[in-house]
N, C-alpha and C positions, 0 to 999 in steps of 0.2 A: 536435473530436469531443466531444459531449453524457456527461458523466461515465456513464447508463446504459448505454453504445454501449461504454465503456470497458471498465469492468465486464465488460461481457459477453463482451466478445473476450477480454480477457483470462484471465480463469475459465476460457472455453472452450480458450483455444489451450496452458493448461496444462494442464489435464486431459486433453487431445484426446492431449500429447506425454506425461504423462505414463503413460497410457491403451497408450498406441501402445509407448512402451519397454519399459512391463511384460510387453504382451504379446509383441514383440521376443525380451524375455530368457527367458520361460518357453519360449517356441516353440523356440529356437536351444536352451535345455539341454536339452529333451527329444529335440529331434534330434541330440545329439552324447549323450546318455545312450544310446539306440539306436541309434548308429550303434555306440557302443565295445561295443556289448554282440553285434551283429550281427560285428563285426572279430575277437572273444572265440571268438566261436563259427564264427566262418571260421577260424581258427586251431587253432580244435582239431579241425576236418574235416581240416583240412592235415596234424596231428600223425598223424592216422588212416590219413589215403592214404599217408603217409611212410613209415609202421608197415607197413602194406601191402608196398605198393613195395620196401624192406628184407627182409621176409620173402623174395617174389620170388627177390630179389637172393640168398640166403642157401641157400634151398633147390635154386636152377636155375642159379647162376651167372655170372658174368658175361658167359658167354657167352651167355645169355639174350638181352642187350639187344643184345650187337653182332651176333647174328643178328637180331634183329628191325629194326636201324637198316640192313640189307643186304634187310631184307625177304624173310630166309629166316625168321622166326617170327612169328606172329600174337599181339600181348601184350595183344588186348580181354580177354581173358577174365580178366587182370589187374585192369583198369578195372573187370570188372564189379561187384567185389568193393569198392571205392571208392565214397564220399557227393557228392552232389552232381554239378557239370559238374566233369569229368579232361579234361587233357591232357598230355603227356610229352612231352619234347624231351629231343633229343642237344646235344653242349657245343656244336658247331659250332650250332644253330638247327633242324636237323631235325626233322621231328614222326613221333614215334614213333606216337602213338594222341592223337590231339583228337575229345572230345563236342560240341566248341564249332564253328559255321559253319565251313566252308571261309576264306571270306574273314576272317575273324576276325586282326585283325592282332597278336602281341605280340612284337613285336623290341623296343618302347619299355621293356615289363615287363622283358621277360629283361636288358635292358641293366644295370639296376639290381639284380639277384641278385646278392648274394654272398654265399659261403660263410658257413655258421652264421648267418645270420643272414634272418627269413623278411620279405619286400617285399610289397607289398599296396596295389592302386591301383583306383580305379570306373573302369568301363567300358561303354559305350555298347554294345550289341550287340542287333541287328534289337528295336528298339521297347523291349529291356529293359538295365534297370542292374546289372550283378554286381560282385559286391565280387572283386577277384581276387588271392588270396593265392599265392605262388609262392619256391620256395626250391631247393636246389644239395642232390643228394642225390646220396651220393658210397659204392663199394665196392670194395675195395682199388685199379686204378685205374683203375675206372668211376667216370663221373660222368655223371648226366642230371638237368632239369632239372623239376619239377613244377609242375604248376599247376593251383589248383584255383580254381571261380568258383562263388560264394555268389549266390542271385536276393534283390536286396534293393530291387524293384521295387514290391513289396506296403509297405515302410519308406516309402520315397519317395511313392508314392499317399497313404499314410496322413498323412505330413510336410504334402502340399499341401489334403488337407483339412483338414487342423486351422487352417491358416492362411485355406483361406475359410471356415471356420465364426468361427475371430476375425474374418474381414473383415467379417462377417454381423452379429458381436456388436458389434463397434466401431463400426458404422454405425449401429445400432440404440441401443447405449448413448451416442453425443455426441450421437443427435437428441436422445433424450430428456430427456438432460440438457443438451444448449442449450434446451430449453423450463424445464426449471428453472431456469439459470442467469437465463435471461431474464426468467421472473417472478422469482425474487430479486431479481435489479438492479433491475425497476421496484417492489417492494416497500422496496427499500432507498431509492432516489432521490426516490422520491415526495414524503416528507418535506422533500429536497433542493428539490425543482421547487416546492415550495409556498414554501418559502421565496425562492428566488429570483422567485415569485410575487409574495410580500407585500414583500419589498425593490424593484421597479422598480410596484409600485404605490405606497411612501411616498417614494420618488425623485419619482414626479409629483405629489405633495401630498396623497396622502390618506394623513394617519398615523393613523386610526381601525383601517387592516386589520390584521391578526394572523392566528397560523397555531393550528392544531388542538394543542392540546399531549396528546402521548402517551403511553407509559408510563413508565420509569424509568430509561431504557437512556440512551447518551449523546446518541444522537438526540431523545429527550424532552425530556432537560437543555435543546440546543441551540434547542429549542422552546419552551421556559421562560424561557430568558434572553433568545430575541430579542423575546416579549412584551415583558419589561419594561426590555427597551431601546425597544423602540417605545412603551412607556409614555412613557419618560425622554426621550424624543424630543420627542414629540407636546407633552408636559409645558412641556418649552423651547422647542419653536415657538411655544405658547401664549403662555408666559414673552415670548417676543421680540416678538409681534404686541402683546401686552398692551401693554409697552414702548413700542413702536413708536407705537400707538394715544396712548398716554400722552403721547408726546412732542409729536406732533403737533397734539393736546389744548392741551398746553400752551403751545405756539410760538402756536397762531389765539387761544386765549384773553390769551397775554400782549400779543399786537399789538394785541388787542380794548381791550385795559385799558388799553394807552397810546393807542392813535387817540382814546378817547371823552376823556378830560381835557384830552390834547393839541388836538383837535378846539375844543375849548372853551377855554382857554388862549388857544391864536391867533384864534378869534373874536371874543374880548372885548377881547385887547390889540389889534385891529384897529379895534375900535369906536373904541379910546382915542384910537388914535394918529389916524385919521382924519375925527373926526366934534365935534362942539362939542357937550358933554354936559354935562347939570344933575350939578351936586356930588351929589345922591343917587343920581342914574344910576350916575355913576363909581366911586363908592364900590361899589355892589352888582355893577359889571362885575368892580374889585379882590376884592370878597369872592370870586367865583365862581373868579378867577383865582386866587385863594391857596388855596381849596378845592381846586381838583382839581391844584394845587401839594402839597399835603400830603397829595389819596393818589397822586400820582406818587412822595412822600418815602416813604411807609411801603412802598408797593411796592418803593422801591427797598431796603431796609432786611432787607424781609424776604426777599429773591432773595440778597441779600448774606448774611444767614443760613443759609438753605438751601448755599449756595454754599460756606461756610465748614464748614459740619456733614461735608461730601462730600468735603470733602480735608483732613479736621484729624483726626488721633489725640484724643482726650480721654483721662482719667486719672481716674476714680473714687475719689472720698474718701467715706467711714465719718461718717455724722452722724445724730443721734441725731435724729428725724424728728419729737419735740415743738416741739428747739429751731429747726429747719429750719421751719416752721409756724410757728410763733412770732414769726419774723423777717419770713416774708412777708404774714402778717397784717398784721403794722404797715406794712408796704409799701403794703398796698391801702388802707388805713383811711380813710386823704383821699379816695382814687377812693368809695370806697362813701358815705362823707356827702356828697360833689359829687354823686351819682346818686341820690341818697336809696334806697341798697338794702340790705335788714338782709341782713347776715353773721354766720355763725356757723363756727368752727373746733374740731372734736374729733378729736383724734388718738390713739392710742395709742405709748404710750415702744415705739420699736425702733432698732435702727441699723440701716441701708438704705444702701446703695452709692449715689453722685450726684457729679455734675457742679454744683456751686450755681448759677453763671451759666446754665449751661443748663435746669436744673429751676426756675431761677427763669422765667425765658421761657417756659417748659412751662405755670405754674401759672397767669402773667400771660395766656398766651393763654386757656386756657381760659374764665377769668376775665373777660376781655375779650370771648369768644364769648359768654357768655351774657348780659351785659350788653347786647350786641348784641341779641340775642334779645331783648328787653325783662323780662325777669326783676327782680321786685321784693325775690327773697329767693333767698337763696345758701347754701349748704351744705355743709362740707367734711369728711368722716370718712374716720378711717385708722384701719387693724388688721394687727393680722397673721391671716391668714388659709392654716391648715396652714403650708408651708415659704416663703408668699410675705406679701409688706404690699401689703395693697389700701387705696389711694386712690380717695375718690368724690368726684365734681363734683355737687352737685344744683339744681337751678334750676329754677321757674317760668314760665321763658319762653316761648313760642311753639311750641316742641317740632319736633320735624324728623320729616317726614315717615317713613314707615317703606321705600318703596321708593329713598328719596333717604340713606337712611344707609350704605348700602354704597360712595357716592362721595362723602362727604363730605372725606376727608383727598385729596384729589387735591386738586393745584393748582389754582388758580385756579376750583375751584367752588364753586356759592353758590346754594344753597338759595333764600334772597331776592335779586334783584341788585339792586333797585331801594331795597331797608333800607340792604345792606352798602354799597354806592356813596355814599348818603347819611350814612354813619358812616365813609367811609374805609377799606371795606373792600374786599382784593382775591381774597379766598378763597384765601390761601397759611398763614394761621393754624391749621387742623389738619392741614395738610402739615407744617410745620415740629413740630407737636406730637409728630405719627406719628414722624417722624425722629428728635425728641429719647427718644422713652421704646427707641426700637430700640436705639440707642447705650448706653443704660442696660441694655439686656439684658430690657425688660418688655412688656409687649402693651396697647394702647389702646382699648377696648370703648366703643359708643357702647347706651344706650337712650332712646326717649322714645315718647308716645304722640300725638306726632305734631298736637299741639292745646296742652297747658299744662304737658307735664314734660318735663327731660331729663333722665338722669343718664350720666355721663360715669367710667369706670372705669381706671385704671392700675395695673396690676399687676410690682411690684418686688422684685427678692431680698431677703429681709429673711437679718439678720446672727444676730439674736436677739434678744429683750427686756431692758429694761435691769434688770428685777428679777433676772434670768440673773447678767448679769455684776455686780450687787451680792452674789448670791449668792455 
C-alpha cells in the first residue's frame, strides 16, 4: 500500500472511531440523563397515587378494598383522582381497577414488589413504552398492590432521532473530511512521490534530476539535502568516469609508448642479426636501438616514481628556500652551459616545508620541460606571497597551447609527440610534478601564450621569513 493510501485510511478510520464514540457516549448520557429524570418523576406520581390510596384507606376502611376485591364496591372513582395510567391489585394478583389494556400482562412486575421498597421496569404495551413503577401498600392488615405507568414513548422517539440526526452528521462529516484527509495526504506525499521520482530516475543514470526544494519545514529540509546529495553523487560519478577515462588513457597511451621503441628495437636488432651490414649502417641501427632503449629507461623510471609517490608516506622538513635554490642551482649549472641556456635564480629568504629529493625532481622536471620546449632563457623567482611562497618557472619556449593546458599534467600526454619522442620524452613529467607539489600540500598553475612564453607556478605553505625569526 502507497504511503498516501496509508495516510488516508488511517486519519480516516481514526477519526471515523473516534467520531462514532463521541457521539456513542454523548447519545447514551443523554439517554440515561432522561431516562433517571423521567424514573424521578414516575416515582413521584407513584408517591402521589400512594398518598391517594392511603387517604382512601383511612377515610373508608379497610373494608373499602375487601368489598371492592368481592366486587361489592366500585373504587374507579378512587383512580380518578390519581396521575397518569393506575392500576390496583389484591396480594393474591387480583385486579381491583386497571386503566391499562385488558390483556396487559404484570405478574412478572408484581413478582418483584416488596415491601418499602418501590420496582420499576419498561414495558411494551399496544405500540407504546411505559415506564412502570409499582410498590406494596399496606393498612393495618390490608395490603394491595399499586401500579402506576408513565408514557415515556415521546423519550424514546426523541432518543431515535437524535441518533439519525448523528447518523446524518456522521455521514456527512467523514465524507467531508475523507476529501480532506485525502487532499492532505496528497499534499503531504507529493513531495514524497517527487522524490521517489528523482531517486529511480538517478538509479537509471541520470544524476542531473533534483527535486523542488520548499519551504522550511522538515519536508524542505529533506528536499535540500537530497539536492546535495545528488550533487555529491553526480560529483563522484564524474570523479569515477573521470578516473575511469584516465585510466584507460593511460593503459592505450603506455602500450603506445612501449609498441613504438619496442617496434623499433626489434626491427633493427633483426636487421643486425640477419643481414650483412656496412659498419655505418650498423652503427646507426645500434644508435636507434639504444635510443628508444633510453626512453624505454626513463619511462621506466618515471612509472617507478609515480608508483613510489602512491604508496609511500613522506615527511616534510623546514628549509630555508635561498639555501634550497642555491643547491639546485648548482645542480643545473652544467645542464644549462651543455644547452647553452642563460639562467637566472632569485628567491626570497622564507622557510617552506619540503621533501628535498622529491622537490628536487619537482624543479628538475620542470626544468627539463622547458628545456624541451626549446627555451633559451630561464627564470626562477620565489616570494612570499600573503600566507603562502610562490615559485615561478619562466621560459621562452615554444609555449603550450591554451586549449591543451588543462591536460597537460595527465600521463602520458604530450603537447608535441614527435619533439618529446625525439628527446626521450614520455609525457609522465608534469604528472609526476602534479603529484610531487600535492604531497607537499601546494597547487601547480600552468600559463603561456601559446607561441613564445611559459610560466609555470607553485604554490607552497610558507613558515615565515627568515628576517622573522632573526627578529
Amino acid at each position: 500500500m502507497k504511503l498516501g493510501a496509508k495516510i488516508f485510511l488511517y486519519i480516516t478510520i481514526f477519526f471515523s472511531v473516534a467520531f462514532l464514540a463521541g457521539g456513542y457516549v454523548l447519545i447514551s448520557y443523554f439517554y440515561e440523563i432522561t431516562m433517571e429524570r423521567e424514573i424521578e418523576s414516575a416515582v413521584e406520581q407513584y408517591q402521589y397515587n400512594k398518598f391517594v390510596i392511603q387517604a382512601h384507606l383511612i377515610t373508608k376502611g379497610t373494608e373499602w378494598f375487601e368489598g371492592a376485591a368481592g366486587g361489592n364496591y366500585d373504587i374507579g372513582s378512587a383512580v380518578s383522582d390519581m396521575n397518569d395510567t393506575v392500576a390496583i391489585f389484591s396480594t393474591d394478583g387480583l385486579a381491583l381497577v386497571s386503566e391499562f389494556p385488558a390483556e396487559t400482562e404484570f405478574s412478572g412486575l408484581l413478582e418483584d414488589v416488596i415491601p418499602n421498597k418501590i420496582s420499576y421496569q419498561f414495558m411494551k404495551i399496544r405500540d407504546k413504552t411505559y415506564l412502570l413503577t409499582a410498590g406494596v401498600i399496606s393498612h393495618a392488615d390490608t395490603s394491595v398492590y399499586l401500579v402506576t405507568g408513565t408514557d415515556v414513548e415521546s423519550v424514546l422517539k426523541q432518543y431515535e432521532q437524535i441518533i439519525e440526526k448523528f447518523g446524518m452528521v456522521y455521514g456527512v462529516t467523514i465524507g467531508v473530511g475523507s476529501l480532506l484527509i485525502f487532499g492532505l495526504s496528497s499534499f503531504l506525499t507529493k513531495p514524497v512521490k517527487q522524490l521517489t521520482y528523482a531517486t529511480k530516475k538517478i538509479a537509471d543514470g541520470n544524476y542531473k534530476e533534483r527535486v523542488a526544494e520548499g519551504g522550511r519545514d522538515e519536508v524542505g529540509q529533506l528536499a535540500r539535502n537530497f539536492n546535495r546529495m545528488a550533487s555529491a553523487v553526480e560529483e563522484k560519478i564524474q570523479e569515477l568516469s573521470d578516473g575511469v577515462r584516465q585510466r584507460e588513457d593511460f593503459v592505450a597511451n603506455f602500450a603506445h609508448e612501449l609498441k613504438t621503441p619496442l617496434t623499433s628495437i626489434i626491427g633493427y636488432a633483426d636487421r643486425i642479426y640477419h643481414k650483412e651490414m656496412p659498419r655505418e649502417e650498423q652503427k646507426q641501427a645500434a644508435w636507434y636501438i639504444w635510443n628508444e632503449g633510453m626512453r624505454l629507461e626513463s619511462l621506466s623510471l618515471k612509472l617507478m616514481d609515480m608508483t613510489v609517490l602512491n604508496h609511500k608516506d613522506f615527511i616534510l622538513q623546514e628549509m630555508n628556500a635561498q639555501v634550497l635554490f642555491q643547491e639546485l642551482t648548482n645542480d643545473v649549472k652544467y645542464l644549462m652551459n651543455e644547452k647553452g641556456v642563460s639562467f637566472q635564480c632569485s628567491v626570497e629568504g622564507a622557510y617552506i616545508d619540503v621533501e628535498y629529493d622529491l622537490f628536487k625532481t619537482l624543479f628538475l622536471n620542470l626544468i627539463d620541460n622547458s628545456i624541451k620546449a626549446g627555451a633559451t632563457n630561464i627564470r626562477v623567482e620565489g616570494g612570499r606571497y600573503e600566507k603562502d611562497y610562490v615559485i615561478q618557472v619562466c621560459d621562452n619556449g615554444s609555449g603550450i597551447p591554451a586549449q591543451e593546458i588543462k591536460r597537460i599534467t595527465e600521463a602520458f600526454y604530450m603537447v608535441d609527440k614527435s619533439r618529446s619522442r625525439k628527446q626521450h620524452g614520455a609525457g609522465i613529467g608534469l604528472a609526476l610534478a602534479e603529484k610531487i607539489v600535492q604531497i607537499h600540500g601546494g597547487t601547480l598553475g600552468f600559463e603561456s601564450d601559446g607561441s613564445s612564453w611559459t610560466k609555470v607556478g607553485v604554490r607552497l605553505r610558507c613558515r615565515g621569513a627568515v628576517d622573522d625569526e632573526e627578529k
